[in-house]
C-alpha positions, 0 to 999 in steps of 0.5 A: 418570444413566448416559451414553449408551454412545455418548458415555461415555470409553473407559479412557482418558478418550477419546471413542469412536471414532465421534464423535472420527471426526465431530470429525476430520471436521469438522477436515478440513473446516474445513481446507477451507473458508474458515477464517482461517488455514487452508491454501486460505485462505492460498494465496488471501491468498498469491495476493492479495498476490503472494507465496508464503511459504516460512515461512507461520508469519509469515503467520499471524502477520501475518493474527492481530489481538491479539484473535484471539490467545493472546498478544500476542506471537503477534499481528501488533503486532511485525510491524506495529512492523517493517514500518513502518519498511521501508514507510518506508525503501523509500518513501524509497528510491523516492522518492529515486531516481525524483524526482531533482529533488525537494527534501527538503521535497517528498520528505518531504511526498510520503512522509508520504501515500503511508505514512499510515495512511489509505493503508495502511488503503484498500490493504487493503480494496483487497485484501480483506484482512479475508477473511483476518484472525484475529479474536477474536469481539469483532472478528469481528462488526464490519461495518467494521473500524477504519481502525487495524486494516487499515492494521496488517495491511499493515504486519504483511505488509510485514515479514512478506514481508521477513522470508520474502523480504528487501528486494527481496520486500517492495519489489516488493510495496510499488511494486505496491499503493502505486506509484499513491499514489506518482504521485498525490502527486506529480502533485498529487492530494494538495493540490499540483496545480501545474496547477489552481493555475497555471490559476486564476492564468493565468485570473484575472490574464492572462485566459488559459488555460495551454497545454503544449507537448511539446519533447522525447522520449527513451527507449524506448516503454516507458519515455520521458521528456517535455519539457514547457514551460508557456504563458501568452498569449505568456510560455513558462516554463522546461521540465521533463523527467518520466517521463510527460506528466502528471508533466511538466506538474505540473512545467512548472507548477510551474516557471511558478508560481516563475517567475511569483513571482519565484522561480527554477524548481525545474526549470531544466534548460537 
């Protein structure tokens, strides 16, 4: 059978002038819409995350699952590699500078939740960024993707954003999202709520309830230090200093359960 003349190749094997119109029309479209990778949709995920590529390759590159990719090597796997060593050398670094009082055991345990995978993962979805992923059609349809997949994507970003704007891009980007984890671990919500502890101890051997008093302040309203001691019936504990009441008090607590051991406070500053 003939084809129609309005779908037969010109000479040279190209499509007619009005239907390669349509496709570039539906290209320019597509650039428009909401596609992965395209250039709104890379402005949004820019915008999202804070910060503006100068090479928008690497963030194509740090969005393209394996599956989504033609290659492996154009995947974000190397990116996910890097970035997990900058996310854990500048977590450490942050660690190391704002807890000054914290032995290595502590840092280390307070490091490996804040970069687990399940934290990276939850900062994801915090994120959305599954509005922005390049994924093969496998991938695609999943309602829920893998815990693995988002927590790689924030990885593969991290390096992306230090290989575009160097260590101090991808530490700004890293407090923002991952600067309450570094608080909620240290003040305990992770398994070491000193306060909870020293309550049920207080209550169950002293038939008390722990008090906390404020000794001290210092530091401007935007950035004070506190002073804080912990109670029991009449035995105040050593007092520890922290950037918030909260973080004083863990600490305060934490100082009162040492001494109540035996043992002396990790925080004795006086």
């Amino acid at each position: 059978m003939e084809p129609f003349p309005d779908e037969s190749p010109d000479a040279d094997g190209d499509l007619p002038e009005n239907q390669a119109d349509g496709q570039g029309e539906r290209g320019a479209e597509e650039k428009r819409a909401g596609v992965p990778g395209s250039d709104p949709e890379l402005q949004r995920c820019e915008e999202r995350i804070g910060h503006h590529f100068a090479d928008r390759g690497l963030l194509v590159q740090a969005l393209t699952h394996a599956s989504g990719a033609s290659h492996r090597l154009v995947s974000n796997e190397r990116l996910e590699f890097l970035g997990d060593a900058i996310l854990g050398s500048i977590v450490c670094e942050e660690l190391y500078r704002r807890y000054d009082q914290l032995l290595e055991g502590d840092l280390t345990k307070i490091k490996s939740v804040v970069v687990s995978r399940a934290t990276c993962a939850r900062v994801s979805r915090n994120l959305s960024l599954d509005e922005f992923l390049i994924l093969g059609k496998g991938m695609a349809g999943n309602a829920v993707l893998p815990r693995s997949l988002m927590a790689g994507v924030f990885e593969s970003l991290v390096a992306a954003i230090y290989l575009d704007g160097g260590g101090p891009a991808a530490q700004k980007f890293i407090v923002e999202f991952l600067g309450s984890d570094i608080d909620r671990a240290i003040v305990g919500d992770h398994g070491g709520n000193f306060k909870s502890e020293l309550q049920q101890i207080a209550q169950r051997d002293f038939d008390a309830t722990p008090r906390y008093e404020l000794l001290d302040e210092k530091g401007p309203d935007h950035d004070k230090c506190f002073k804080i001691a912990a109670a029991v019936g009449k035995k105040t504990f050593a007092p520890a200093w922290g950037r918030n009441k909260k973080d004083a008090e863990q600490r305060a607590a934490q100082n009162a359960l040492a001494q109540l051991r035996g043992d002396n406070p990790p925080y004795d500053l006086d």
